[in-house]
LUMLUM-11772 format. One record per atom (N, C-alpha, C): x, y, z. Coordinates in steps of 0.001 Angstrom, whole numbers, padded with zeros to 6 digits, always signed. Each point is the difference from the previous one (the first is absolute). Layout:
<voses>
XYZ
...
</voses>
This chain:
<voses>
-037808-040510+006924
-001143+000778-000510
-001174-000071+000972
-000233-001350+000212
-001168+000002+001434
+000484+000569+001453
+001121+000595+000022
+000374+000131+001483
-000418+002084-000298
+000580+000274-000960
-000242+001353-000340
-001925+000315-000105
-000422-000645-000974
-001272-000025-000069
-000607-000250+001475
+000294-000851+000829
-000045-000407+001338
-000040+001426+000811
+000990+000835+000119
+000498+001331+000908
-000959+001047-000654
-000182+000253-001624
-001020+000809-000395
-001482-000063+000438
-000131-001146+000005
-001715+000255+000800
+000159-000213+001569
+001029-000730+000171
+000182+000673+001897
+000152+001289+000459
+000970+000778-001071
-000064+001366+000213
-001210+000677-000285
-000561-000508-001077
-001539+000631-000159
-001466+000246+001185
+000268-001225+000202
-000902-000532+001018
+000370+000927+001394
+000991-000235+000567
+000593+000860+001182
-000277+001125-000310
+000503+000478-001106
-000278+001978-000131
-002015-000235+000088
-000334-000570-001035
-001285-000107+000563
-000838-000092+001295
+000641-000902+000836
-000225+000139+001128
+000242+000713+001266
+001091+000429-000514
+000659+000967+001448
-000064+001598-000994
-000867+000260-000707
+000237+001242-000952
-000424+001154+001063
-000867-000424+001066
+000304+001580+000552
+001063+000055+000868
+000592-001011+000614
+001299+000630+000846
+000755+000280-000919
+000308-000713-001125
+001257+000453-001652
-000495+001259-000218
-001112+000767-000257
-000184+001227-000619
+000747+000537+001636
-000607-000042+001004
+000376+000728+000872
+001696+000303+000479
+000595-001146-000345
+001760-000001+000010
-000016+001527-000971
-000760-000526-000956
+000714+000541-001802
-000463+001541-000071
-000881+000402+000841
-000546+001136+000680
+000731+000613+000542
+000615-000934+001079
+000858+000757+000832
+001336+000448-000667
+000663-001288-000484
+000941+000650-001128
-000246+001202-000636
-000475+000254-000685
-001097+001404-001252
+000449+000988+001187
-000674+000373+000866
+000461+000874+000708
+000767+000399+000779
+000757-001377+000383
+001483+000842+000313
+000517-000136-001060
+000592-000365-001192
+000588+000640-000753
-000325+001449-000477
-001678+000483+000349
+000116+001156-000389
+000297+001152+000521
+000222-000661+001689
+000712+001179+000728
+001253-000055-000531
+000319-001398+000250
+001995+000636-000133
+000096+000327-001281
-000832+000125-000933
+000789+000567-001359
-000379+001476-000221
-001494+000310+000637
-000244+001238-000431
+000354+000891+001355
+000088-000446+001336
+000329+000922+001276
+001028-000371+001019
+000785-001512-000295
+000916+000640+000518
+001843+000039-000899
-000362-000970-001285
+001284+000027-000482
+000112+001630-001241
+001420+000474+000295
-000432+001513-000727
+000384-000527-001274
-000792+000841-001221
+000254-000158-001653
+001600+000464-000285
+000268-000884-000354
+001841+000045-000878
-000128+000685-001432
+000696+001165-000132
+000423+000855-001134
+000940-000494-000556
+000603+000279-001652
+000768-000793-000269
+000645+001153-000942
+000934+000647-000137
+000509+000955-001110
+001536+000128-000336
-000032-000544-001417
+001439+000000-000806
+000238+000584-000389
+001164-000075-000785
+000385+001123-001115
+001184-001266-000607
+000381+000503-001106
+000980-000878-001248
+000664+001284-000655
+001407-001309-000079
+000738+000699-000506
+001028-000792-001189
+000959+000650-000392
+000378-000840-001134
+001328+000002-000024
+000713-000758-000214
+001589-000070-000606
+001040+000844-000399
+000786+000538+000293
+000606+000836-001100
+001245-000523-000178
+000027-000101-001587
+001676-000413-000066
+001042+001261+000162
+000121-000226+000806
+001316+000813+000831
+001783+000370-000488
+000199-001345-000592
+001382+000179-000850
+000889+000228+001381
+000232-000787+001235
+000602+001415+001235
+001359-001188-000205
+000006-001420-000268
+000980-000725-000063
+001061-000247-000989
+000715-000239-000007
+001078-000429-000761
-000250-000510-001275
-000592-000716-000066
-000312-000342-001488
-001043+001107-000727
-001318+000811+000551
-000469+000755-000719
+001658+001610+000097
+000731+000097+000687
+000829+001048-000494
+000482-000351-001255
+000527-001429-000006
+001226-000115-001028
-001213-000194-001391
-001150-000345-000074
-000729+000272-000872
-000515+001058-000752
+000444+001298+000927
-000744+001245-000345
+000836+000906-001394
-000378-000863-001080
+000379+000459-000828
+001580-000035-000060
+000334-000952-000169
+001496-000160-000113
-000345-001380-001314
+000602+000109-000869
-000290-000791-001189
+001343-000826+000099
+001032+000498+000249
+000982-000804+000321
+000279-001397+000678
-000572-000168+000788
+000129-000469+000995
-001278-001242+000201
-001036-000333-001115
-000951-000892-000326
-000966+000488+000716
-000792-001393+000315
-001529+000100+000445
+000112-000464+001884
+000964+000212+000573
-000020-000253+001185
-001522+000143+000648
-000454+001287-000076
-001198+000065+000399
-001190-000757-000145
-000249-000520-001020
-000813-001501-000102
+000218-000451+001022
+001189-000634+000045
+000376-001237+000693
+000340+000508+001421
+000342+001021+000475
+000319+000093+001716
-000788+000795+000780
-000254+001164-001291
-000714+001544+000290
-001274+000002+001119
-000931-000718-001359
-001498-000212+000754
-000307-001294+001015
-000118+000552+000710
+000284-000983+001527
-001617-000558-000099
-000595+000183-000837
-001416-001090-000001
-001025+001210+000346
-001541-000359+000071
-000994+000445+000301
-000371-000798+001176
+000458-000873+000108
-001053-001125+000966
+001828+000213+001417
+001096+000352-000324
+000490+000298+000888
-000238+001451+000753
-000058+000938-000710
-000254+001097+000243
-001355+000152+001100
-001046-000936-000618
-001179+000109+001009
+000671-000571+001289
+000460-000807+000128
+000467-000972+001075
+000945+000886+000663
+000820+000716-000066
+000156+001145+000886
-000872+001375+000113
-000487+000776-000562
-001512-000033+000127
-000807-000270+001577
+000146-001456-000365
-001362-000682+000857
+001209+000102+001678
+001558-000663-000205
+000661+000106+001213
+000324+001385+001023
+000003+001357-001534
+000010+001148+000906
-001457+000435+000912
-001189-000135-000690
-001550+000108+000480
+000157-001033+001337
+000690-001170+000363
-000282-001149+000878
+001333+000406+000863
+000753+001060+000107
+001319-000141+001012
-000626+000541+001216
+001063-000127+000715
-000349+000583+001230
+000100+001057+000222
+001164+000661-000441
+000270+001443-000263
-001195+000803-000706
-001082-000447-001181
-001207+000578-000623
-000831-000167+001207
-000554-001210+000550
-000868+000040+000732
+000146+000539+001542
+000854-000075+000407
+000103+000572+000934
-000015+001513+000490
+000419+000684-001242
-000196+001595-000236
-001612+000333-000013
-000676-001252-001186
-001705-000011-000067
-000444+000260+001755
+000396-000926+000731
-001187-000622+001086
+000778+001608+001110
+001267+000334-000135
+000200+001380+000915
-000950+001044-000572
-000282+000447-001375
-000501+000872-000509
-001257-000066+000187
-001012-001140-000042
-001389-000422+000562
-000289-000244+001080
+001091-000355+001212
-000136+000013+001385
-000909-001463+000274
+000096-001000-000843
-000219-001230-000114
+000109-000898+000780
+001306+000238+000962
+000159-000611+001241
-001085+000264+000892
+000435+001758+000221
-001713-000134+001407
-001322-000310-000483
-000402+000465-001343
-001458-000655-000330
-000455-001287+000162
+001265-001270-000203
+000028-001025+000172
+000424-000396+001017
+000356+000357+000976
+000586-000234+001184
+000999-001476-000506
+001156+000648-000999
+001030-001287+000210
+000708+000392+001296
+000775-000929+000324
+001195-000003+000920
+001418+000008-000550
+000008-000402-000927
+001167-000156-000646
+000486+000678-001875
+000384+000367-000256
-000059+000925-001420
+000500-001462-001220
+000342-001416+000507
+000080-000557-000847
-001139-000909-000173
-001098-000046+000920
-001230-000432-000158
-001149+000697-000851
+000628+001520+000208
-001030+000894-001016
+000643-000071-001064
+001330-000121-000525
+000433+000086-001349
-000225-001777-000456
-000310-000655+000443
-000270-001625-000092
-001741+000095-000794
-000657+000715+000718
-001311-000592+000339
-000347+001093-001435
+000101+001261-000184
+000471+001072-000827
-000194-000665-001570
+001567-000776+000298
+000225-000338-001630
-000835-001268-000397
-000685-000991+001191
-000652-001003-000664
-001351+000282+000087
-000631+000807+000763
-001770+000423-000296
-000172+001294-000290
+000708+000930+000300
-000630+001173-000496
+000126+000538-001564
+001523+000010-000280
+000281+000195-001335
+000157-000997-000870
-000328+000694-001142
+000050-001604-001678
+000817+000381-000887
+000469-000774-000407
+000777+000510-001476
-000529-001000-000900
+000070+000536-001268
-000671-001073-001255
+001107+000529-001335
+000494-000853-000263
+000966+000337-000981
-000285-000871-001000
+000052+001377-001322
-000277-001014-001360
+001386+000233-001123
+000415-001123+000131
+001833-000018-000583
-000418+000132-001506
-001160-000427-000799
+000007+000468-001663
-000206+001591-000041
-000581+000501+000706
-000183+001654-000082
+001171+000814+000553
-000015-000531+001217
+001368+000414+000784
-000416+000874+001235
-001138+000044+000201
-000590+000641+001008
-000285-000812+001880
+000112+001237+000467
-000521-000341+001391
-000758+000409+000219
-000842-000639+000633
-001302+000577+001161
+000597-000284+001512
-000662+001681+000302
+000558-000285+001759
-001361+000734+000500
-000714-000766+000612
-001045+000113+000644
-000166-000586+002489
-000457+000774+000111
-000233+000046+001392
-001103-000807+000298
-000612-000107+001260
-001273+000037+000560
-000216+000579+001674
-001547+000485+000120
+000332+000704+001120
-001432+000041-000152
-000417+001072+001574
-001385-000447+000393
-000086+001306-000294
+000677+001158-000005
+000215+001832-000866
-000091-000345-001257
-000751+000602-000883
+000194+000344-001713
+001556+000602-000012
-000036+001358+000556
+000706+000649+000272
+001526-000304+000004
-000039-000606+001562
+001208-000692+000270
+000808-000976-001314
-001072-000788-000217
+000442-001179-001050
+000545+000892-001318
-000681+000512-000346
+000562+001424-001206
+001364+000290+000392
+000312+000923+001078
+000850+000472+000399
+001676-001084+000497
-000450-000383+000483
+000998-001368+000171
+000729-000711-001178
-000845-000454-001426
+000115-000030-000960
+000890+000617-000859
-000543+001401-000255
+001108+001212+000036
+001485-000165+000654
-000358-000314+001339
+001561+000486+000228
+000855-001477-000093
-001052-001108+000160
+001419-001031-000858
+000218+000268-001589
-000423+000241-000329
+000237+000792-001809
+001478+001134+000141
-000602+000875+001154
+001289+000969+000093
+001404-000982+000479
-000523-000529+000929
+001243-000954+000431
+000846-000893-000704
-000831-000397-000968
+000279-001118-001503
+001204+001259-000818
-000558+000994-000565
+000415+000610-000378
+001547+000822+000567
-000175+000180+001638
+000977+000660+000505
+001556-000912-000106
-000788-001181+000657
+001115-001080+000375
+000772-000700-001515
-000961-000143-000857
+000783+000057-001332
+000761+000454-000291
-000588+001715-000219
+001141+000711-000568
+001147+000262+000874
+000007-000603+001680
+001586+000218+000654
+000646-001284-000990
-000640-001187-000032
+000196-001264-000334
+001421+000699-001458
-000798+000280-001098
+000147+000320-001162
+000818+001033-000030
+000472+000810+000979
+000878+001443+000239
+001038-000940+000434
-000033-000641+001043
+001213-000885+000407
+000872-001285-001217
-000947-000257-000541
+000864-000566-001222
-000124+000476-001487
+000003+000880+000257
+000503+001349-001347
+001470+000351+000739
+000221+000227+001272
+000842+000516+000535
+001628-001048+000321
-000728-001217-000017
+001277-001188-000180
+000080-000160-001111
-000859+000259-001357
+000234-000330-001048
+001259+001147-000500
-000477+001301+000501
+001181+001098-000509
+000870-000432+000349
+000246+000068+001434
+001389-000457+001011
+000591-000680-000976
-000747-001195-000402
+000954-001103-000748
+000517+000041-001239
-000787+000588-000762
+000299+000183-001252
+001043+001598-000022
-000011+000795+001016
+001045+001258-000191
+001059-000551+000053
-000194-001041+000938
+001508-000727+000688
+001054-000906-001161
-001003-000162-000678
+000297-001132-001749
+000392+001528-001013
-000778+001189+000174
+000475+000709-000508
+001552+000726+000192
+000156+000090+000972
+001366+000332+001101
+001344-000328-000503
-000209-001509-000697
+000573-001150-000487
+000120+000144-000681
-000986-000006-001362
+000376+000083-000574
+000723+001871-001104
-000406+001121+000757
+000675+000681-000087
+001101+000397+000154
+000840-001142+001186
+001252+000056+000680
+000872-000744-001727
-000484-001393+000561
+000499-000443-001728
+000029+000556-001399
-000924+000574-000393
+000006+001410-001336
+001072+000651+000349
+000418+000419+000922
+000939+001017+000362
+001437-000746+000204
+000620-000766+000180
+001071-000862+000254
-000056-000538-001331
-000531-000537-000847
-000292+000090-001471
+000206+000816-001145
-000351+001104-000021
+000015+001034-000351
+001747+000557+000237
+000154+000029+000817
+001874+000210+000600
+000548-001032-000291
-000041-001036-000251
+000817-001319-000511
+000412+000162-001565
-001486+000435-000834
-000145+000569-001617
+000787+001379+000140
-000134+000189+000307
+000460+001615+000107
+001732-000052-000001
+000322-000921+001377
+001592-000174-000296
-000123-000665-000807
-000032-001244-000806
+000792-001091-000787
-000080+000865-001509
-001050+000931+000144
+000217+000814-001239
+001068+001095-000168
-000064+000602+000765
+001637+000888+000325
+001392-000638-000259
-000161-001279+000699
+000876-001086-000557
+000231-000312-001427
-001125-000023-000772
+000272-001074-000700
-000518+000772-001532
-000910+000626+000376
-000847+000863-000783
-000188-000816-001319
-000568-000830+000388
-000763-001211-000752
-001317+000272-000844
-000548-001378-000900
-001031+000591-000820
-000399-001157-001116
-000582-001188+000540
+000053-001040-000617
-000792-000003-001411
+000916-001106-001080
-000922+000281-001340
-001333-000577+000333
-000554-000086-001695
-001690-000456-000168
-000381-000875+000532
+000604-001565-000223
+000246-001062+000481
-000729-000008+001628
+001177+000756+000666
+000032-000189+001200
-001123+000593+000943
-000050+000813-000638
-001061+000883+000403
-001800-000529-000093
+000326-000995-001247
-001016-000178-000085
-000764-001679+001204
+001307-000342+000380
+000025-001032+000803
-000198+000484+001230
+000548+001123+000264
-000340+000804+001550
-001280+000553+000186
-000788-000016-001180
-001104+001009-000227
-000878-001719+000495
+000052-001463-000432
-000804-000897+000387
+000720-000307+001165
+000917+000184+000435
+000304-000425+001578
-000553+000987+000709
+000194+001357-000213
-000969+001011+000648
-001413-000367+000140
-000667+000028-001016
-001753-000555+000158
-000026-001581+001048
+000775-000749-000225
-000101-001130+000814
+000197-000079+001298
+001142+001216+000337
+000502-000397+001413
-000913+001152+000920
-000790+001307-000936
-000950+000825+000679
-001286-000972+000151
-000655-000935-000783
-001142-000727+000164
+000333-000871+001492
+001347-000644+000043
-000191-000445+000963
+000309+000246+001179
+000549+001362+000469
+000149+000905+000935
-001026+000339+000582
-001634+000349-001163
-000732+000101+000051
-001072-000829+000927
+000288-001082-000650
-000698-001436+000475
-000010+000295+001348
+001680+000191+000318
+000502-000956+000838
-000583+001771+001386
+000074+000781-000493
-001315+000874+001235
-000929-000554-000105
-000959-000033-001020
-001315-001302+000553
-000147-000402+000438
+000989-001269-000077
+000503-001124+001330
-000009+000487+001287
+000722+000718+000305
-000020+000139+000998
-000992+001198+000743
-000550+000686-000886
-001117+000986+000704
-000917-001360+000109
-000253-001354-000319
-001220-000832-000071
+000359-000749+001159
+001589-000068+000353
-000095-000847+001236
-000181+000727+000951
-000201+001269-000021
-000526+001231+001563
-001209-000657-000195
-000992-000151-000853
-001636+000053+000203
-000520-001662-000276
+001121-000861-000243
-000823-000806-000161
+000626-001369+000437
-000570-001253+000667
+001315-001078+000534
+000707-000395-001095
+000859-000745+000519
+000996-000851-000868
-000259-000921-000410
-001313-000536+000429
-000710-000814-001102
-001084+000039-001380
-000183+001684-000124
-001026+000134-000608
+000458-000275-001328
-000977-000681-001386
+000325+000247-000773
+000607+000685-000870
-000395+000906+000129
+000874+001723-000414
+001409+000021+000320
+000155-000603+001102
+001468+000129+000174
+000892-001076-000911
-000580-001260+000204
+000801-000668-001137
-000264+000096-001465
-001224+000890-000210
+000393-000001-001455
+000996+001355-000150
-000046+000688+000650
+000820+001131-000523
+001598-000410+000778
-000078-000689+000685
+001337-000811+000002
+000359-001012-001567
-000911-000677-000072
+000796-000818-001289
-000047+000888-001465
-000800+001585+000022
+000080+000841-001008
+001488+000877+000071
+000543+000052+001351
+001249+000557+000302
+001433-001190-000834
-000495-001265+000459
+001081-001085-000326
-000225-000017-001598
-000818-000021-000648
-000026+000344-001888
+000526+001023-000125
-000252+001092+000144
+000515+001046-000030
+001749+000216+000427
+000649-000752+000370
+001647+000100+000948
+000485-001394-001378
-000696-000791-000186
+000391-001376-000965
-000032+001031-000980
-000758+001257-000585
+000122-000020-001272
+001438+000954-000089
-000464+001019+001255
+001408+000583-000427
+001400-000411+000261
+000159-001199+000814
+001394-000727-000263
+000573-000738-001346
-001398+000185-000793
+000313-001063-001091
+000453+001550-001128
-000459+000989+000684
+000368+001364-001185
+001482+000262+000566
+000917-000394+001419
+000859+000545-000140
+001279-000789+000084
-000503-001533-000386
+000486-001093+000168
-000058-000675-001521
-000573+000147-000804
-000240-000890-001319
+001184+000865-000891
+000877-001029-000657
+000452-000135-000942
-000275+001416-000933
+001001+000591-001008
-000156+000553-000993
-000757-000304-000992
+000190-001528-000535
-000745-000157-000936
-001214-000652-000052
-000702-000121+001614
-001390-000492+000112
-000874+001814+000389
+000796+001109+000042
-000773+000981+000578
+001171+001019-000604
-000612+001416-000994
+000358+001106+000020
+000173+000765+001334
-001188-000398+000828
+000078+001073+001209
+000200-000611+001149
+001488-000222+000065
+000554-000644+001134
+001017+001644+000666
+000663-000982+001357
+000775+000946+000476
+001461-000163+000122
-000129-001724-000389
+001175-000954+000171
+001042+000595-001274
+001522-000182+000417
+000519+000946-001047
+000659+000992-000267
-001019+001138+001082
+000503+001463-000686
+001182+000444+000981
+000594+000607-000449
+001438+000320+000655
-000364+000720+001540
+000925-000174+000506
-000193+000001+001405
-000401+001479+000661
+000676+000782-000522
-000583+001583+000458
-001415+000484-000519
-000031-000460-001164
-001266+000062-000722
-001000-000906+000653
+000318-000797+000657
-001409-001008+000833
+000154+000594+001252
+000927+000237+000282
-000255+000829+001607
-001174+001340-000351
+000318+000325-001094
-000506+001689+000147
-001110-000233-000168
-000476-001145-000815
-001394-000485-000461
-000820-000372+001558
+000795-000622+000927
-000529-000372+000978
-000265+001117+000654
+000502+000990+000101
+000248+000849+000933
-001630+000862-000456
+000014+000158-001463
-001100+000894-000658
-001553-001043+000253
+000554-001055+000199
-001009-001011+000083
-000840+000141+001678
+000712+000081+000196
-000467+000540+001804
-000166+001328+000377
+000114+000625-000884
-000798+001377+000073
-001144+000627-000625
-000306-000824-000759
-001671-000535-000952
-000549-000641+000972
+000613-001094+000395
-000922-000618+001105
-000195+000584+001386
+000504+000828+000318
-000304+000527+001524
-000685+001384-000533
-000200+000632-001153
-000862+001265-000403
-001433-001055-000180
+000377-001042-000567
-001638-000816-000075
-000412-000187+001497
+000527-000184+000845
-000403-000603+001422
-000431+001296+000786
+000664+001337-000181
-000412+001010+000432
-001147+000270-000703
-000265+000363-001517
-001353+000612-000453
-001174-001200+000390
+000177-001214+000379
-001223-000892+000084
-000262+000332+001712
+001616+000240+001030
-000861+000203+001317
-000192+001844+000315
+000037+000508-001265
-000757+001381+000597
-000990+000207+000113
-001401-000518-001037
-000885+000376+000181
-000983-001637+001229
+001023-000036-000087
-001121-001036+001345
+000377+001160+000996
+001343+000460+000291
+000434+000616+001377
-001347+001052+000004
+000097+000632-000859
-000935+000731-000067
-001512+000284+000157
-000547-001471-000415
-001219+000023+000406
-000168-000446+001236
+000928-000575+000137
-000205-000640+001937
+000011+001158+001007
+000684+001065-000652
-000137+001098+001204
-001344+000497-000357
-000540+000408-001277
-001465+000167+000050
-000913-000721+000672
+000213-001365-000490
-000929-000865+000943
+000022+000860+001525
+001292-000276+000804
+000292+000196+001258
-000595+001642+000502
-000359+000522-000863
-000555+001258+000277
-001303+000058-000383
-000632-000671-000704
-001536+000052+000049
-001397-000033+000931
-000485+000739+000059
-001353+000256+001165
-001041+000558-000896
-000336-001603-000730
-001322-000432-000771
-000835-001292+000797
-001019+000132+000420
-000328-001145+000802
-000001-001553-001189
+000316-001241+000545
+000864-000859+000147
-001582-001040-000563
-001281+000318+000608
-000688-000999-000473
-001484+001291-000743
-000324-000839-000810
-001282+000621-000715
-001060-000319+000638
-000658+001277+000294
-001700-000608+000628
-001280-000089-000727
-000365-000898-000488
-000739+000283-001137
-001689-000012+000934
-000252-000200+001302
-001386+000274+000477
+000293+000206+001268
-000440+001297+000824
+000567+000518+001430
-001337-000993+000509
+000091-000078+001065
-000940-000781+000977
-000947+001475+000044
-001497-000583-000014
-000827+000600+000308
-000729-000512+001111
-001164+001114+000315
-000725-000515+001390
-001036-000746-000294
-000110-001002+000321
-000916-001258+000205
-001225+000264+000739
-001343-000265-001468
-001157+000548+000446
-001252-000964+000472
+000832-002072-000107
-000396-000373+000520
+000933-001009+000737
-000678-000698+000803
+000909-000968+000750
+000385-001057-000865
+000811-000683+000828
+000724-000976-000922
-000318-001454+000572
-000254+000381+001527
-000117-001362+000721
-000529+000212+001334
-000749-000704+000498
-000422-001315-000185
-001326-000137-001164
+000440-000988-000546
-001568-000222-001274
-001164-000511+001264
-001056+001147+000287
-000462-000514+001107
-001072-001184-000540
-001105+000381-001292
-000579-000704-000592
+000737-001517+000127
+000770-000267-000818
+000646-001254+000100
+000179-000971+001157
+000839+000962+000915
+000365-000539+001227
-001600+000066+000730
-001269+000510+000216
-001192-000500+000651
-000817-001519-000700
+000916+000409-001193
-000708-001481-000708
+000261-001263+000145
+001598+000585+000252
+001100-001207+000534
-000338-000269+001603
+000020+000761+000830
-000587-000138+000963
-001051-000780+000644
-001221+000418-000953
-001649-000796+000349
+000174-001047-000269
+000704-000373-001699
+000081-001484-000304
+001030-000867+000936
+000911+000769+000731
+000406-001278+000773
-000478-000354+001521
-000310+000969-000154
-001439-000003+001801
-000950-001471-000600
-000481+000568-000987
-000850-001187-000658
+000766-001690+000032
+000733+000311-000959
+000689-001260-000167
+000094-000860+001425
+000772+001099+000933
+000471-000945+001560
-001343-000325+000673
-000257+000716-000005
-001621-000301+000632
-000764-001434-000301
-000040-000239-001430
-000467-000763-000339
+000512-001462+000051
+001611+000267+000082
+000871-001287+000329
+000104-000209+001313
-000424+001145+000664
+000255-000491+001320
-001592-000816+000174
-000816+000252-000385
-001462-000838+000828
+000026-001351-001407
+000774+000021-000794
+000090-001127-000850
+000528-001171+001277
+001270+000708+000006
+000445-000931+001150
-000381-000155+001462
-000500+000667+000451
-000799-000204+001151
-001246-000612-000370
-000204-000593-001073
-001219-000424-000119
+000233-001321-000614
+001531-000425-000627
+000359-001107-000059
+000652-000989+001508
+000730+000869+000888
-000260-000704+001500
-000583-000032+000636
-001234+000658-000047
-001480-000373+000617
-000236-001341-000562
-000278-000336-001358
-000512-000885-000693
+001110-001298+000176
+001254+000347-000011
+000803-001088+000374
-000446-000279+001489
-000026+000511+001058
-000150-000162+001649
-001516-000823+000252
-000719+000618-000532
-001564-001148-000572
+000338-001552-000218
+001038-000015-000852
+000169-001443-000505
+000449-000664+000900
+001165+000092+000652
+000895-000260+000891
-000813-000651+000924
-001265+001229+000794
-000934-000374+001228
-001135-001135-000591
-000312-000256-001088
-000558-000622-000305
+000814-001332-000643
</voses>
């Protein structure tokens, strides 16, 4: 406490005493900061624009969601790829090289700046000139510039917005377009099978011209619902392992919803007569063939009507030219500067002209006073 109290009236005393060379440092400071802030550093413009999210539906899980009741709530769970992911590509298409580099050809950025190299201007580019500010509860971006042009900074702005927008929607056209591929290709399949199906029923009936009683029928009618649910599933499954790893939750629960589902119906075609009316175990042998046969042609008409209307919207998707992000504020022109806070920075300035000044004759005035002692 006495060593502090000690330096406060030494500092007092010194500024007291040396106060006109200290004003005169702190003088001199004052005015060069007021050249370099008001004549020779130029005022920085600053102009954004925001934009917003759109859920898109372009993936695999929002197709198989689009109104297909069959087939559950996939879309919950795979569809919506997040808000806070969505920005985050977003923020990687605005920051590529491919966006910025189109920016700095279109502004001629290189010669104004005299880079040498186009990865020093796309370097220097993405960490001082442009900002992004992303707010993941709203879902919005801000993409804002700076520049010593109103103009320019406006304009620049703009065209990473167009670029956000352009490079998206190739983004979003290109996987609408693997999503069809893939899912026509599942369609392909399973139309080949309907049809080899269909001709299997077709002969064993010519054959046999069969026609099972109530009983039986009514056991084929719960092996039917059971073995279409899990046919069902079991596309889920595997449209979820295109979009999602092999570790995600999703995958093992709709893996161990597949394994309940296979336990229950072995126990419908495996249990005893007298623990289950609607077994399969039993019925005479032409009559369980034909059942099987009718049984796999329910289930491959279920597998076709659940992958038509995905096929279908995926080629819509794949043909759409609706822009890809929402702009909810275009960048306007900036009517004042943004930077340098010159006020601030002259204040910041004088006070540390002051400060050094004063520590410096503190201490030059403590080895004077030490060098005294010494000679004496």
């Amino acid at each position: 406490m006495e060593k502090k109290e000690y330096f406060i009236s030494d500092f007092i005393k010194t500024v007291l005493e040396f106060r006109k060379k200290i004003l005169i440092f702190t003088l001199t400071g004052f005015l060069i900061s007021i050249i370099l802030f008001f004549f020779v550093f130029d005022p920085i413009f600053y102009s954004s624009g925001t934009v917003k999210t759109i859920s898109s539906k372009l993936d695999l899980g929002g197709l198989i969601s689009s109104g297909i009741p069959d087939i559950g709530d996939l879309g919950d769970i795979a569809g919506s790829s997040g808000v806070a992911k969505e920005l985050a590509l977003y923020e990687t298409i605005l920051t590529s090289r491919r966006s910025l580099e189109e920016l700095i050809i279109k502004f001629n950025i290189m010669e104004i700046n005299e880079y040498k190299f186009m990865q020093d201007a796309v370097k220097d580019f993405r960490e001082n000139v442009m900002e992004i500010k992303k707010d993941k509860v709203a879902g919005t971006l801000e993409i804002g510039v700076y520049d010593k042009d109103p103009q320019k900074a406006k304009e620049m702005s703009e065209f990473l917005i167009f670029q956000l927008n352009k490079i998206n929607s190739e983004l979003n056209i290109q996987n609408a377009k693997n999503n069809r591929e893939f899912i026509e290709k599942r369609y392909d399949l399973a139309k080949l099978d309907l049809r080899k199906t269909e001709d299997s029923l077709e002969f064993f009936q010519n054959k046999y011209g069969i026609s099972p009683d109530y009983q039986v029928q009514a056991s084929l009618k719960a092996n039917i619902e059971l073995e279409s649910e899990i046919k069902s599933e079991e596309i889920k499954l595997e449209l979820l392992h295109k979009i999602l790893s092999p570790d995600q939750p999703e995958i093992q629960t709709q893996t161990e919803k597949l394994k309940i589902l296979k336990e229950q119906l072995n126990t419908l075609e495996t249990s005893p007569f007298e623990e289950s009316n609607l077994n399969m175990k039993g019925s005479p042998k032409i009559v369980l063939n034909f059942l099987r046969l009718k049984r796999d042609l329910e289930i491959q008409n279920k597998i076709l009507t659940t992958l038509i209307p995905i096929l279908e919207q995926s080629k819509i998707q794949e043909k759409r030219d609706t822009p890809s992000v929402l702009v909810i504020d275009n960048p306007a022109l900036p009517e004042r500067k943004t930077k340098p806070k010159r006020l601030i920075s002259i204040m910041f300035i004088t006070i540390l002209f002051f400060l050094t000044s004063s520590l410096y004759f503190i201490s030059k005035n403590r080895v004077y006073n030490y060098i005294n002692k010494l000679r004496h």
